[in-house]
C-alpha positions as CSV (number, residue, x, y, z in Angstrom):
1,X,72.5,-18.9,-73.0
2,X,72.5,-14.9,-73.0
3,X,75.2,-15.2,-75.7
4,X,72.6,-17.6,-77.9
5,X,69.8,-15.2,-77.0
6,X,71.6,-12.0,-78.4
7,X,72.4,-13.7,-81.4
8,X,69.2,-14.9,-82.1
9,X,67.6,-11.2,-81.7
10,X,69.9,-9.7,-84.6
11,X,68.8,-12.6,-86.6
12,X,65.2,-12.4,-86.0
13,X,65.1,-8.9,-86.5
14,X,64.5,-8.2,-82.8
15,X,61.4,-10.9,-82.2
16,X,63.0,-13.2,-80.1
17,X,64.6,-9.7,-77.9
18,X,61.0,-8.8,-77.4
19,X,60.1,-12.9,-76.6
20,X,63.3,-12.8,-73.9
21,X,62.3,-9.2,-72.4
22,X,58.8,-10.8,-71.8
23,X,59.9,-13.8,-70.4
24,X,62.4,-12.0,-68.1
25,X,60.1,-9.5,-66.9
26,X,57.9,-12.9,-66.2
27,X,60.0,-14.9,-64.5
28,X,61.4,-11.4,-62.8
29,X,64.7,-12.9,-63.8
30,X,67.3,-9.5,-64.7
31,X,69.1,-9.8,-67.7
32,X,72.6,-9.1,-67.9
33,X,74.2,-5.7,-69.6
34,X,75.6,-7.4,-72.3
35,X,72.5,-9.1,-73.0
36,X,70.0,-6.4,-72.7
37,X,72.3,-4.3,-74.8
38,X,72.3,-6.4,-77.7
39,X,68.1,-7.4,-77.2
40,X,67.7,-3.4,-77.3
41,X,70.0,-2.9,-79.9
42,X,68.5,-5.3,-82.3
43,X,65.1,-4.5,-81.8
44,X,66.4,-0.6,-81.9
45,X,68.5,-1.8,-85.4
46,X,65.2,-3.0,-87.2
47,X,63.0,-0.6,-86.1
48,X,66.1,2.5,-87.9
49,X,65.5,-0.7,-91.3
50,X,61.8,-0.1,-91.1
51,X,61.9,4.0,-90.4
52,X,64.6,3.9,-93.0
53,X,62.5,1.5,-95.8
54,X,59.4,3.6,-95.2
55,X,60.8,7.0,-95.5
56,X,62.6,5.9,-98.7
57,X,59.5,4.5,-100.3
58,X,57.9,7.8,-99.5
59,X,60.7,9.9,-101.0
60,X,60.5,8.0,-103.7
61,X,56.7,8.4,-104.5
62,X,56.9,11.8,-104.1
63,X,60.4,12.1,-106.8
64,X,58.6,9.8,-109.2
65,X,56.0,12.6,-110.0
66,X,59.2,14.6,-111.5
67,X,60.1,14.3,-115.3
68,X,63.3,13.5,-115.4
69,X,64.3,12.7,-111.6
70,X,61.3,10.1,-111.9
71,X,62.9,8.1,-114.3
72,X,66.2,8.2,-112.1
73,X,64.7,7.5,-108.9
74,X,62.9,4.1,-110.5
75,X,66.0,3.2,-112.0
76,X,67.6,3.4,-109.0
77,X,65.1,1.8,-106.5
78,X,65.1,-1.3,-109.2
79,X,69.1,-1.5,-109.0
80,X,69.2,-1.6,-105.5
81,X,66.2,-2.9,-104.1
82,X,65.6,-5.1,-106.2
83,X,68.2,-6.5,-108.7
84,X,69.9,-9.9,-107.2
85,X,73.0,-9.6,-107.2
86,X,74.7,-12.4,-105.0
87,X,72.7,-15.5,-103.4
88,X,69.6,-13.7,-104.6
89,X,70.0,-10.7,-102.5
90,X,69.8,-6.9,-104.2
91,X,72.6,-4.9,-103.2
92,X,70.1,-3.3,-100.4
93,X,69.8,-7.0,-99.0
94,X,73.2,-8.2,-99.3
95,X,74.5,-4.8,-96.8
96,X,71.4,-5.8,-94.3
97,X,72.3,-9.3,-94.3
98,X,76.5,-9.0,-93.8
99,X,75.2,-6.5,-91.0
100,X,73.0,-8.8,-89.5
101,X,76.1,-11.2,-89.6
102,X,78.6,-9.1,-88.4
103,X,76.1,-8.5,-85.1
104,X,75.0,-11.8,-84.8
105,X,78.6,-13.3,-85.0
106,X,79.8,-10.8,-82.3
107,X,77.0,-11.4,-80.1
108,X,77.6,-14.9,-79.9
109,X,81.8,-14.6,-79.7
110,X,80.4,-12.8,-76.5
111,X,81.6,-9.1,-77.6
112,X,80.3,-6.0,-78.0
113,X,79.2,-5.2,-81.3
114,X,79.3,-1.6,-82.1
């Protein structure tokens, strides 16, 4: 069940890790290391996506004010953010989502992902 769990918190983006931290605390049920390692790590994993997305964005407001660097920085953002590339996903999407898999798949083999 743990092994289901972890899985399910890299693909959820950490949701169902919080859901399972809350129930355990609950049901004052302890989870195991391997567990709470990948729960914390997930949630840990999207909140570095979201710091990362957000600073990015913010760089890139402030380089789009510059001439030349502007025009780069668009160009840019639209390649890789946005542009699909494979199933739909931009480049950006496609290296979140074999991530994702790679954790998810490890979790659920029952090993460490690092």
């Amino acid at each position: 069940m743990e092994r289901i769990i972890s899985a399910l918190s890299y693909i959820t983006f950490g949701i169902a890790g919080v859901i399972w931290v809350i129930v355990s605390y609950v049901a004052k049920n302890r989870m195991s290391s391997f567990c709470s390692f990948n729960v914390y790590q997930s949630i840990f994993f999207s909140f570095f996506l979201y710091i990362l997305s957000l600073i990015c964005s913010i760089a890139a407001g402030l380089l789009s004010a510059v001439p030349f660097l502007g025009k780069l920085v668009n160009d840019f953002n639209l390649f890789f953010t946005q542009t699909p590339i494979y199933f739909g996903y931009s480049l950006w999407g496609l290296v979140i989502f074999v991530i994702v898999c790679y954790l998810a798949i490890f979790s659920l083999l029952g090993k460490y992902p690092y």
